[in-house]
C-alpha positions in Angstrom: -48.3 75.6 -20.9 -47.7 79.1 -21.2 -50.7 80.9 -20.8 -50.1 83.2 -19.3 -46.5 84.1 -20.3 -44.1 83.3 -17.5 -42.5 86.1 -14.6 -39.3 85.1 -15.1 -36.8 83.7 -18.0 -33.6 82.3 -17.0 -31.1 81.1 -20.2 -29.5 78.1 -19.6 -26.7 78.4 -22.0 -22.9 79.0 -22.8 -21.5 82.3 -21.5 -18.9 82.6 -23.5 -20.5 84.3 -26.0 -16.9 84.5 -28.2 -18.6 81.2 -29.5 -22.3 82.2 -29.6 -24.6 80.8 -26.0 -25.2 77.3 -26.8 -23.3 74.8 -25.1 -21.0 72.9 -27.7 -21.9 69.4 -26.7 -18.7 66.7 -28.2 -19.6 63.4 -27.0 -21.9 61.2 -24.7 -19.4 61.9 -21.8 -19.7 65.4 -22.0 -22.3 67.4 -20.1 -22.5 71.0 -19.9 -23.3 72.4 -16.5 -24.9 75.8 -15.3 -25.9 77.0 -11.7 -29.7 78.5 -11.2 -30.8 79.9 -7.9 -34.7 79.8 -8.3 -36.9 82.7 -6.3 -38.5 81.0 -3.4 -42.2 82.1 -4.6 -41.8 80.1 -7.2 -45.5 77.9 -8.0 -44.4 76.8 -11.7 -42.2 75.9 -13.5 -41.1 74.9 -17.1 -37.9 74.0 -18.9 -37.9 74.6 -22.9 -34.8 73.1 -24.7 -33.5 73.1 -27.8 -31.2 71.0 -30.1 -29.5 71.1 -33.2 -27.0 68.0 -34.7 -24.1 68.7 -36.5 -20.7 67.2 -37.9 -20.1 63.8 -37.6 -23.7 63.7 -35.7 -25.6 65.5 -38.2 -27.4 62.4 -40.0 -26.9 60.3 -36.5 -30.7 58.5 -37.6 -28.4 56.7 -40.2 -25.7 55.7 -38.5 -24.2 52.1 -38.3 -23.0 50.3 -35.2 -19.3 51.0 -34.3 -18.4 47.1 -34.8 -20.0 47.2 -38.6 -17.2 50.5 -38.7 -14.4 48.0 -37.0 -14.8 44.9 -39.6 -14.8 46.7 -42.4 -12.0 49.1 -41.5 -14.0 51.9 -42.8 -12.5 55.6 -42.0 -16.5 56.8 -41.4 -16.4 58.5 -38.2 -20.4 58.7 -37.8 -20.9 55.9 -35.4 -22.5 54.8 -32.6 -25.8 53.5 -33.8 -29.0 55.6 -34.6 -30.3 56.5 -31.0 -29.9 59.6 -29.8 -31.8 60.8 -26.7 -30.9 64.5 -25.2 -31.3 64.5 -21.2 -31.7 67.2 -18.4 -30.7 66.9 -14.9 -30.9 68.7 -11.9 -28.1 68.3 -9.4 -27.4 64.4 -10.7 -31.3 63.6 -11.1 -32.8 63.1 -14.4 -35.9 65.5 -14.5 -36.4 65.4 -18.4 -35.6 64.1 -21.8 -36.6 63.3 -25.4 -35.6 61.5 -28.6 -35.5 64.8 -31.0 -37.2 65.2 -34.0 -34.6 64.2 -36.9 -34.3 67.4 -38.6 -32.9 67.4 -42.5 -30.7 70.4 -43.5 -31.1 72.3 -46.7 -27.4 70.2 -47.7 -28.9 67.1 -45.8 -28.9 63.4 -48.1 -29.9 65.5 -51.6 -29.5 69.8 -51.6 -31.6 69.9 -54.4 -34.6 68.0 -52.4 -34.7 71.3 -50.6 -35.5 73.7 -53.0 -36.9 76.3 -52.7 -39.0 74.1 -50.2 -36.8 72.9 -47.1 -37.1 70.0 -44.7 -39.6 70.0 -41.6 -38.0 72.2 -38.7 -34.9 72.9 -40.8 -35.0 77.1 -40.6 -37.3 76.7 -37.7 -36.3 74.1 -34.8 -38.1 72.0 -33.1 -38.1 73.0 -29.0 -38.9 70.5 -26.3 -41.2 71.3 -23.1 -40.4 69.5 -19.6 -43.1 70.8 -16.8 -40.3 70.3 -13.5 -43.0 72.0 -11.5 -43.3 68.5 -9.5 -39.8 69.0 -8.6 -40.0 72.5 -7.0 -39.7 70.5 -3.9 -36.0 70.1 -4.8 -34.8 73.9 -5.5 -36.9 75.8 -3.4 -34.0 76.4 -0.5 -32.1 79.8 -1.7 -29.4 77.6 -2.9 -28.1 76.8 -6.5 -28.4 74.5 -8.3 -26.5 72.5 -10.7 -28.8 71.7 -14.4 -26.5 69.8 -16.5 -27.4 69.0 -20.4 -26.2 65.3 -22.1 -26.8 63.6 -25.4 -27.1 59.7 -25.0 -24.6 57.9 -27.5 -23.9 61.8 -29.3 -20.7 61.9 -31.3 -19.1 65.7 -32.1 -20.8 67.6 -32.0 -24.8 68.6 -31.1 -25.8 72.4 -29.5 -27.9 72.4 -26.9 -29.1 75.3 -24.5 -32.6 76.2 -22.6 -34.7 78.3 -21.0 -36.1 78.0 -17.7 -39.7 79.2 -17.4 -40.8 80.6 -13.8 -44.0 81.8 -12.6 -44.4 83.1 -9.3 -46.4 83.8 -6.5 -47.0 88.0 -6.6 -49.0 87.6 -3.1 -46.2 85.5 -1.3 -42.3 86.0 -1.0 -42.2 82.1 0.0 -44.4 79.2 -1.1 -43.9 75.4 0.3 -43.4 72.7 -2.4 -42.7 68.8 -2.0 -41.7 66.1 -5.2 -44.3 63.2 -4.3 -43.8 60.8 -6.9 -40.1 60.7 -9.3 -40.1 57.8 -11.5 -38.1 58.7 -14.6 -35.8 55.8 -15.8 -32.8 55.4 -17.7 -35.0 54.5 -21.6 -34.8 50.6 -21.6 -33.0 49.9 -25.3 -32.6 46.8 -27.4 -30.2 46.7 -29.5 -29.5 43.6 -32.4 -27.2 43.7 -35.5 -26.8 40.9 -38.2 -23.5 41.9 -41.1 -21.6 40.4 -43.6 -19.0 42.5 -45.1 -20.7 45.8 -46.3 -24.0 44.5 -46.1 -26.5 43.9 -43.1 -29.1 45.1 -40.7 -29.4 46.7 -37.3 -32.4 47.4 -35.1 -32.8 49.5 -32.1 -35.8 49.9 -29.8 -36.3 52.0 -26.9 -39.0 52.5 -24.6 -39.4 54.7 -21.5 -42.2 55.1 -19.2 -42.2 58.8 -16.5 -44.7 59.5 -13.8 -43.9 62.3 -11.6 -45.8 64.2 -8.8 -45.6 66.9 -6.8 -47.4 69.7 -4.6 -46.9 73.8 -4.3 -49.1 75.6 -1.8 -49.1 79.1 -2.8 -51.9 82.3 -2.4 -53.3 80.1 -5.4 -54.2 76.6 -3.1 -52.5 73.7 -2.7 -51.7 72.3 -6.2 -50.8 69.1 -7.4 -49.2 68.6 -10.8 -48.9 64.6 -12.0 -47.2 63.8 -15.3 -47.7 60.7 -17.1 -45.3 60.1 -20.2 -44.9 57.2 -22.3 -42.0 57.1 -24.8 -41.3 54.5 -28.3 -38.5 54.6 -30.7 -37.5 52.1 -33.4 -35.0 52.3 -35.7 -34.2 49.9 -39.1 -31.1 49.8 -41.3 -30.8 47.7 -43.6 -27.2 47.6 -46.3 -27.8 45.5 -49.3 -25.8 44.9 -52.8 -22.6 45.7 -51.2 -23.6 48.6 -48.7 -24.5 50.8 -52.1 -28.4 50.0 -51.7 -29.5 51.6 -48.0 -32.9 51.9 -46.2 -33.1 53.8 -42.8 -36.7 53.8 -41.0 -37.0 55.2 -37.8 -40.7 56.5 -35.6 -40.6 58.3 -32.3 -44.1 58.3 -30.8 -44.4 60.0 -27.4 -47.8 60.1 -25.3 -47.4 63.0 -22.3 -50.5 64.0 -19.7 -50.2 66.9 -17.2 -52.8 67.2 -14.8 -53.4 69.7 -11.8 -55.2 68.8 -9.2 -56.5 71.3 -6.1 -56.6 70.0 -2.6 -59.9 68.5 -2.6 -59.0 66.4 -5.7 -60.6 68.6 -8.1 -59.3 68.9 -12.1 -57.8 72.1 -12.4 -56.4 71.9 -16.1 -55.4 68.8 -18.0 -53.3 68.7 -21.2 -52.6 65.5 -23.5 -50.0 65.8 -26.3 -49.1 63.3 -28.5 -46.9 62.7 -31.2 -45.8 60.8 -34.0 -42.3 61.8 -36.2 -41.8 59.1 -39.1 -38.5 59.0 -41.4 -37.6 56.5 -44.2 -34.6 57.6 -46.3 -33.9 55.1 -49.1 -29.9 55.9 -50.7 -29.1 53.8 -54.1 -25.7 54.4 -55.7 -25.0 54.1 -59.0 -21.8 54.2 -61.8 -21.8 57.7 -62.8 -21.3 58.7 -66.5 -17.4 59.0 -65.7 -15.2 56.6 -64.3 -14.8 59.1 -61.1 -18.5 60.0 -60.4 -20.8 58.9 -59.3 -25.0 58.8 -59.0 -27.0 58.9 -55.6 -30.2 58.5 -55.9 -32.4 59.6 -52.8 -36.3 59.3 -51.6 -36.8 61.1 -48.2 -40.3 60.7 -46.7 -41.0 62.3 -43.3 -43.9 63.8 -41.2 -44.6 65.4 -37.9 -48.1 64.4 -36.5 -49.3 65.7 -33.2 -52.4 66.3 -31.1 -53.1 68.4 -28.5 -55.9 68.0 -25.9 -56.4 71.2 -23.5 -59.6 70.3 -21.0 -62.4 71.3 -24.4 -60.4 72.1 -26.7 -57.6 69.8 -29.3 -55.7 70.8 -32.2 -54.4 68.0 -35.1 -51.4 69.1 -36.9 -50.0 66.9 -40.5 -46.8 68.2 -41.9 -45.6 65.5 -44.5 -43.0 65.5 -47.1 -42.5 62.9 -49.8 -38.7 64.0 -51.8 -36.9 61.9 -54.1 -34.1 63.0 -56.7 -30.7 61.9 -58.1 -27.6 63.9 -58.2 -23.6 63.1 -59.7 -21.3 63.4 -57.7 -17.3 63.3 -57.8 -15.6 63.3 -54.8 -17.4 65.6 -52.2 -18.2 68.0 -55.3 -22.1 68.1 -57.0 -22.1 68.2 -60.8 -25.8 67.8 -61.2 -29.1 66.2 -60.4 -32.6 66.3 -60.6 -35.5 66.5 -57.5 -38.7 66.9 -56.5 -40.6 67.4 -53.2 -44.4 67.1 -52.1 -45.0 68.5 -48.9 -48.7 68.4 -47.4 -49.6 71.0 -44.0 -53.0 70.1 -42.1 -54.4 71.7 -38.9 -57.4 71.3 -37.5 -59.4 73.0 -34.4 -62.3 74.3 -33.1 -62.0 77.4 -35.5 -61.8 74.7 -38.2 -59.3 73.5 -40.6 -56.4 74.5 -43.0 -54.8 73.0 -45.2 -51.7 73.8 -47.9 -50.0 71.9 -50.2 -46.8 72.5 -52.2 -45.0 70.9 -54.8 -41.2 72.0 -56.2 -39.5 70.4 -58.8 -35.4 71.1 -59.9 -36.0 74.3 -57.9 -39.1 75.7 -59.1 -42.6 76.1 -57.3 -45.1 74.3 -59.5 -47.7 73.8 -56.9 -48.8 75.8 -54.3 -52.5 75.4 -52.8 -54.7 76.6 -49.9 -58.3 75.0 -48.6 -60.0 74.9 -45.6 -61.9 71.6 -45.9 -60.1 68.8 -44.1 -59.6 65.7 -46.1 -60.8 62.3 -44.5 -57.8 61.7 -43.3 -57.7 63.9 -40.1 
């Protein structure tokens, strides 16, 4: 998608940089805007965002429903369910969005789970690719234009910002552009919740289906870029034994295919990405060995699992971790506690394969392997 690099890199961000450039998103009603005037030789374009949760938000795949908070007149402000979907728009039309990778902190559920090893994405952040070329057709007028960036249900407070991607036309000051096809719905989501007390289950599904097309005519031909994008989400809670025993499963699996097509109907390029991102988190708390402690126990399983298909060529990356540990706690103050992670990395191409695997336990880097055969499993 970015071969070759692009012309031009516009930031869509804060510019107040007394706070640093991302745009301090607080709740689902608050969008952050910023104006883009795009060059008018513009024949591609792409929009790479980023995300990071925080606060009340930061572990928003384990949230309850607000009404589980409301009968039990619990003070817990993290709320709103466990969906979370970060949107784009351009002047009021949804042009892109996607359920984010649920990225664990190095404090996240259990610190000592994260060392010296640290969750998927944690000091390297996941970003998110939307092609808008189909909607050059839009901008293309020497006007601005107004991108605004939401989170869906988000509670204070996520970060959000992006860059905007152009390539242009260096034989032409002007090229003509038209959107075709725009069908990107609101996600369809199902929501169902069954409590007693502290204990109970709730279950969200969400499912979104995008097809967009459009043309630009440039020195390059008349081009026509169609995107087909299929989205799932679930998400389980369940509380038992009096809310101290809790199991959070969630899957994001997203299917996306960009094709370009010349003006006799010809396949230019086609690309096919899909991906998987799995998370269970199982919490157990225990009686501590004082009467004002306590014991969390924690197993953290997670995994990123995509393919990429580029006309000949396809890529497979694994990157699973299996973490489990206990750790005492009085108040919001760690005494002590025990962990160990297992975290497996496998890529496969048409160079071949690599593989690493690591293993850490109460700190310390007991395992730590390389190959370059790939197991059965890819």
């Amino acid at each position: 998608m970015y071969d070759p690099p692009a012309d031009l890199i516009i930031p869509i961000s804060a510019s107040d940089s007394t706070k640093g450039y991302w745009f301090i998103v607080e709740g689902d009603l608050d969008v952050k805007f910023e104006k883009v005037r795009f060059p008018l030789n513009t024949r591609k374009v792409v929009l790479e965002l980023y995300v990071s949760f925080h606060g009340t938000d930061e572990f928003w795949y384990t949230n309850p429903s607000n009404s589980y908070i409301r009968m039990n007149n619990s003070s817990n402000p993290r709320g709103n369910g466990a969906f979370r979907e970060v949107y784009v728009s351009i002047d009021g039309k949804l042009v892109g969005s996607e359920m984010p990778f649920p990225v664990i902190f190095t404090g996240g559920i259990n610190p000592f789970l994260w060392k010296p090893v640290v969750a998927i994405g944690a000091f390297n952040l996941p970003s998110y690719d939307f092609d808008l070329t189909p909607f050059l057709g839009m901008v293309l007028d020497d006007k601005d234009h107004v991108f605004s960036i939401g989170v869906t249900d988000g509670i204070k407070y996520w970060l959000v910002d992006a860059n905007l991607h152009m390539w242009l036309d260096s034989s032409s000051t002007i090229v003509e552009a038209k959107n075709v096809v725009n069908i990107y719905p609101e996600s369809e989501i199902s929501r169902s919740e069954e409590f007693q007390s502290l204990d109970g289950s709730f279950q969200i599904k969400a499912e979104k289906f995008t097809r967009l097309e459009g043309w630009v005519k440039s020195s390059s031909g008349n081009l026509t870029t169609s995107i087909l994008q299929e989205v799932k989400f679930t998400s389980a809670i369940k509380f038992k034994r009096k809310g101290t025993y809790k199991t959070f499963k969630q899957n994001i699996e997203v299917r996306r295919e960009a094709k370009v097509l010349n003006d006799v109907g010809g396949l230019v390029s086609r690309v096919i990405v899909k991906r998987k991102y799995p998370l269970k988190v199982i919490t157990v708390t225990l009686p501590g060995s004082k009467n004002d402690t306590c014991v969390l126990v924690t197993n953290v399983t997670h995994a990123v699992n995509e393919r990429i298909k580029n006309g000949k060529l396809s890529s497979h990356v694994i990157n699973k971790q299996v973490s489990n540990g206990w750790m005492e706690v009085r108040d919001h103050s760690v005494l002590s506690g025990e962990a160990m992670t297992n975290q497996t990395y496998v890529c496969r191409d048409e160079l071949g394969c690599y593989v690493r695997t690591v293993a850490t336990l109460n700190g310390r880097l007991i395992k730590d392997n390389t190959a370059y055969a790939c197991p059965s499993l890819v």
